[in-house]
C-alpha atoms as a printed R data frame, in Angstrom:
   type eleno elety resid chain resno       x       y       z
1  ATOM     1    CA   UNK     A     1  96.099  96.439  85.187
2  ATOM     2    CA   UNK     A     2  98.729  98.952  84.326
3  ATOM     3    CA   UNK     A     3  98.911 102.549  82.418
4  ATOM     4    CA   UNK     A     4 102.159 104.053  81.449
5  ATOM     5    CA   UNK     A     5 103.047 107.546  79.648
6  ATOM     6    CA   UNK     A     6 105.572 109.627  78.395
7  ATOM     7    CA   UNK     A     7 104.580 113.132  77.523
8  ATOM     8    CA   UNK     A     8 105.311 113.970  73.788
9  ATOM     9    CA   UNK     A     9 105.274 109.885  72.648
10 ATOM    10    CA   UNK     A    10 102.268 108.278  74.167
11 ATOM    11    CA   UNK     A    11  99.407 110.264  75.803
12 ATOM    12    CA   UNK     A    12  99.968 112.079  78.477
13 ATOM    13    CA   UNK     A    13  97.141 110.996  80.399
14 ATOM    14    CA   UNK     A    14  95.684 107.633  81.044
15 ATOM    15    CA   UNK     A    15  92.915 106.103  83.008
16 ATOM    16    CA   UNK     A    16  91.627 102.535  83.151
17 ATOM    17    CA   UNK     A    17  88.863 101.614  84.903
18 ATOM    18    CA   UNK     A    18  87.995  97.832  86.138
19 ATOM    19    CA   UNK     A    19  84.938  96.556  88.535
20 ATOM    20    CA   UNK     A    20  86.414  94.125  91.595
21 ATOM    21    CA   UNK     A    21  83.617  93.652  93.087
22 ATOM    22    CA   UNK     A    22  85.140  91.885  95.982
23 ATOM    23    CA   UNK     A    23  86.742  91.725  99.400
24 ATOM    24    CA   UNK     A    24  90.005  91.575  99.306
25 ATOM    25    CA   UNK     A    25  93.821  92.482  99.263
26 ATOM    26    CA   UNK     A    26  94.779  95.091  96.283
27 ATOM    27    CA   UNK     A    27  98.635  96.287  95.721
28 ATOM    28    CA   UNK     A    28  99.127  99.864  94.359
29 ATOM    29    CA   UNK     A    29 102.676 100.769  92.781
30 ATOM    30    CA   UNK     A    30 103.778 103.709  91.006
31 ATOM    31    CA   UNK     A    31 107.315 104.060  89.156
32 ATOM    32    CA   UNK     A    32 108.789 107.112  88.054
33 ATOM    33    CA   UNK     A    33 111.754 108.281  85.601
34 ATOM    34    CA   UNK     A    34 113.233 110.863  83.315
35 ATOM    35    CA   UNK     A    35 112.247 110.460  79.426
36 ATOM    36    CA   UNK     A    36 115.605 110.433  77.798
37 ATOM    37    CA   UNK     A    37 115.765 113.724  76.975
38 ATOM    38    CA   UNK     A    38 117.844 114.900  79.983
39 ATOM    39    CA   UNK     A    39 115.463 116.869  83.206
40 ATOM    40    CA   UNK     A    40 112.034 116.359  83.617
41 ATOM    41    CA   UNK     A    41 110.195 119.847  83.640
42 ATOM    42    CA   UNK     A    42 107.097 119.566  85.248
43 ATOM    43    CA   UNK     A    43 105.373 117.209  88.111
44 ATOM    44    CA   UNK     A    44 103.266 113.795  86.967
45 ATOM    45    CA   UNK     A    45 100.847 112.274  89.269
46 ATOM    46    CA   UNK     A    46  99.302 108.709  89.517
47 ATOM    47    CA   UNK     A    47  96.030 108.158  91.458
48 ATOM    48    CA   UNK     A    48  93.689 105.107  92.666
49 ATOM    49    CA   UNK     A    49  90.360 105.511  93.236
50 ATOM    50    CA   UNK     A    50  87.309 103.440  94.802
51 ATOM    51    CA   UNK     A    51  84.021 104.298  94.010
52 ATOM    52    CA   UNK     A    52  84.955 107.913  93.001
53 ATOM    53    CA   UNK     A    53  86.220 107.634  96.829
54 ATOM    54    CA   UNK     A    54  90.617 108.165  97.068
55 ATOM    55    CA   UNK     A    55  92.749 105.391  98.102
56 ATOM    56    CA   UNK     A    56  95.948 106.531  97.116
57 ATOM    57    CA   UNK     A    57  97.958 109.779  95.399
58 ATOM    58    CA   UNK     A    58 101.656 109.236  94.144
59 ATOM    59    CA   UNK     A    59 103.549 112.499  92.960
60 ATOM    60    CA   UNK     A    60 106.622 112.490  91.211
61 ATOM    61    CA   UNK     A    61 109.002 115.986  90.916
62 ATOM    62    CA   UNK     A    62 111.399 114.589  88.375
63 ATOM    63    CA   UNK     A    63 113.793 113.063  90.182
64 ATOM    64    CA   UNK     A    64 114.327 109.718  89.154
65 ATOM    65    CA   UNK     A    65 112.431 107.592  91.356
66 ATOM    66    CA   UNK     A    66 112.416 103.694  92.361
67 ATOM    67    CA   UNK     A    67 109.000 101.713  92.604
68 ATOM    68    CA   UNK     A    68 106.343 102.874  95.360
69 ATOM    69    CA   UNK     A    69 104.080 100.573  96.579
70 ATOM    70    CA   UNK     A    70 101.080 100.405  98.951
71 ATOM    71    CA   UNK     A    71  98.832  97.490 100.057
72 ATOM    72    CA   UNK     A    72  94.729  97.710 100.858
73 ATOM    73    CA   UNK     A    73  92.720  95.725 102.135
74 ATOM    74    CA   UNK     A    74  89.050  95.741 101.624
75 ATOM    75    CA   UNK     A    75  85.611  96.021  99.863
76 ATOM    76    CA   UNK     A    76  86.394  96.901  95.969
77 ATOM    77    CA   UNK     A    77  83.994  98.424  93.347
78 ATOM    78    CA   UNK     A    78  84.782  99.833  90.315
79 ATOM    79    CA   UNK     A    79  88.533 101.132  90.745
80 ATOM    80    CA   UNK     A    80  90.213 104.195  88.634
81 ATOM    81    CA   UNK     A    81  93.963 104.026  87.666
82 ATOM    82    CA   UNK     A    82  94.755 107.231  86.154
83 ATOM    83    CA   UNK     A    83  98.318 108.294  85.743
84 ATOM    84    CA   UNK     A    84  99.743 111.771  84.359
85 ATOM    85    CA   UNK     A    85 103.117 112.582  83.399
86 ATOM    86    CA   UNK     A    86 104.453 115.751  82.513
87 ATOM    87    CA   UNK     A    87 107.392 116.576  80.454
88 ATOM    88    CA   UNK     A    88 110.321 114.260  79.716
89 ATOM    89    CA   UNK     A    89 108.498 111.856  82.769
90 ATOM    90    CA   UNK     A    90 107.951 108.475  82.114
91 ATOM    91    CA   UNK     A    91 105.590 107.019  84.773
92 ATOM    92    CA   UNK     A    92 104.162 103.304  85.617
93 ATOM    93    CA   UNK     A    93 100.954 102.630  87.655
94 ATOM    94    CA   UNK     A    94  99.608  99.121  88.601
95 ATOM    95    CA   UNK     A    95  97.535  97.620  90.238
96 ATOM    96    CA   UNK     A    96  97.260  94.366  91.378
97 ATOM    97    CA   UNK     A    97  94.200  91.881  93.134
């Protein structure tokens, strides 16, 4: 599962929602970048949640970032991908079970 955004093109704001219902190993990565129209000028943020519960919070301050990636390990329910990118940001978030 993935959402990706770039403020003025695509929405801003995206959240997917999916139900695991398992035990087991999840993989959380974020990627980050500057639209093309030269400096980013505002934050983004990607989050993952559990059960309304936070397992991880990614910030980006529009410097152009490489991938981010966390593992978990555990009991999943229904998980919440939402990313948010600001201006000129262009933002990936995955996750992977």
């Amino acid at each position: 599962m993935s959402a990706d955004s770039q403020y003025g093109t695509t929405p801003a704001n995206v959240t997917q929602i999916v139900n695991i219902n398992a035990n087991c190993e999840i993989f959380y990565q974020t990627t980050w970048t500057r639209g093309a129209w030269g400096t980013s000028t505002s934050s983004a943020y990607a989050y993952l949640k559990n059960g309304g519960s936070m397992v991880a919070y990614t910030t980006y301050d529009g410097t152009a970032s490489g991938p981010s990636s966390s593992t978990f390990t555990g009991y999943w329910g229904t998980m919440e991908l939402t990313i948010s990118c600001g201006t000129n940001t262009i933002g990936l978030a995955e996750l992977r079970w």
